[in-house]
C-alpha positions in Angstrom: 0.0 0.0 0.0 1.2 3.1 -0.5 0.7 6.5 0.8 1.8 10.1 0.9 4.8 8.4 -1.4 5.9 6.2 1.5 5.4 2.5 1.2 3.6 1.5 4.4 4.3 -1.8 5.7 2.1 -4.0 8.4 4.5 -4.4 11.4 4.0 -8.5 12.6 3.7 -10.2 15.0 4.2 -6.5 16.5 5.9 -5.8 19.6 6.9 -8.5 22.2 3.5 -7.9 24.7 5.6 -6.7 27.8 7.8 -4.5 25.2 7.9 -0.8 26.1 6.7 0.1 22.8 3.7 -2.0 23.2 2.3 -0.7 26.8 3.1 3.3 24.8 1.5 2.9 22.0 -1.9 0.3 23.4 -1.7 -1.3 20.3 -0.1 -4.4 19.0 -0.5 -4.2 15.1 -0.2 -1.0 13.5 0.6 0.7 9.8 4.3 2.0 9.5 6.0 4.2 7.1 8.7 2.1 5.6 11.3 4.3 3.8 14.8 2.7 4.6 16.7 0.0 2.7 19.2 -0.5 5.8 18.1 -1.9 9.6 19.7 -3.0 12.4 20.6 -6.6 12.0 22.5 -7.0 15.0 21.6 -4.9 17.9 24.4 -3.4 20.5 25.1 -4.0 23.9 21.8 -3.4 26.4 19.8 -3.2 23.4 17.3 -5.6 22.4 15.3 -6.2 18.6 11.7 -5.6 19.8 9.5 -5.6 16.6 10.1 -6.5 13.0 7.8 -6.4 10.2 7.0 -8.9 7.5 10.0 -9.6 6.0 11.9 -9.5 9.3 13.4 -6.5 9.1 14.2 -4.7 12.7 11.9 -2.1 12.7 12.1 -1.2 16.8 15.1 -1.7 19.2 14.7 -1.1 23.4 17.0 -1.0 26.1 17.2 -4.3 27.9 19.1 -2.4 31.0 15.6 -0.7 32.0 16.4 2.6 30.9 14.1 4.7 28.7 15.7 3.8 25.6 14.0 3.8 22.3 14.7 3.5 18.4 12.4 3.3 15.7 13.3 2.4 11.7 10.1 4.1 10.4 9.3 7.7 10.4 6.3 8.3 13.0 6.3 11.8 12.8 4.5 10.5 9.1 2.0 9.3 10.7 1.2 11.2 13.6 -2.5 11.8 13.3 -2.7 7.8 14.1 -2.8 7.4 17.8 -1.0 4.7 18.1 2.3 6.7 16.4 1.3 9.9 18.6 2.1 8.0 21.8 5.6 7.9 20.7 5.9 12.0 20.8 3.7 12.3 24.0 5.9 10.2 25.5 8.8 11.8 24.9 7.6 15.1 25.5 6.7 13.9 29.0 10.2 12.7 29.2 11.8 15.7 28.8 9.2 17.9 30.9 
């Protein structure tokens, strides 16, 4: 599918259930903005591959040393009418208030 020139990919299985991104956004499936033909295939140290979409390409990493790290591949400031990609900024802007 493709919108607003971006090819939007479904995002499976989603995030793992007790994933940060998960509890944020209150949504397991969601529509992402795939623009990038490189990923993470190998995360770093205290970081952990937390979603991937279809064709298993990293699409969210976390920190596994319970800090509020966070890294997306797609572009949710794209999509940030959807509530589910909002989450993301109110988040952060909580964060940093």
């Amino acid at each position: 599918m493709v919108g607003f020139g971006l090819e939007l990919s479904g995002i499976e299985p989603g995030p793992a259930p007790d994933s940060f991104l998960a509890i944020v956004r209150e949504k397991a499936h969601l529509r992402a903005s795939s623009l990038h033909h490189e990923a993470v295939r190998d995360p770093g140290a205290d970081l952990s591959a937390v979603e991937r979409e279809l064709y298993d390409i990293t699409q969210a990493v976390e920190s596994t040393a319970d800090r509020p790290v966070v890294g997306v591949q797609w572009h949710p400031e794209y999509l940030n009418y959807l509530p589910s990609q909002y989450a993301l900024f109110r988040w952060l802007r909580q964060r940093a208030g």
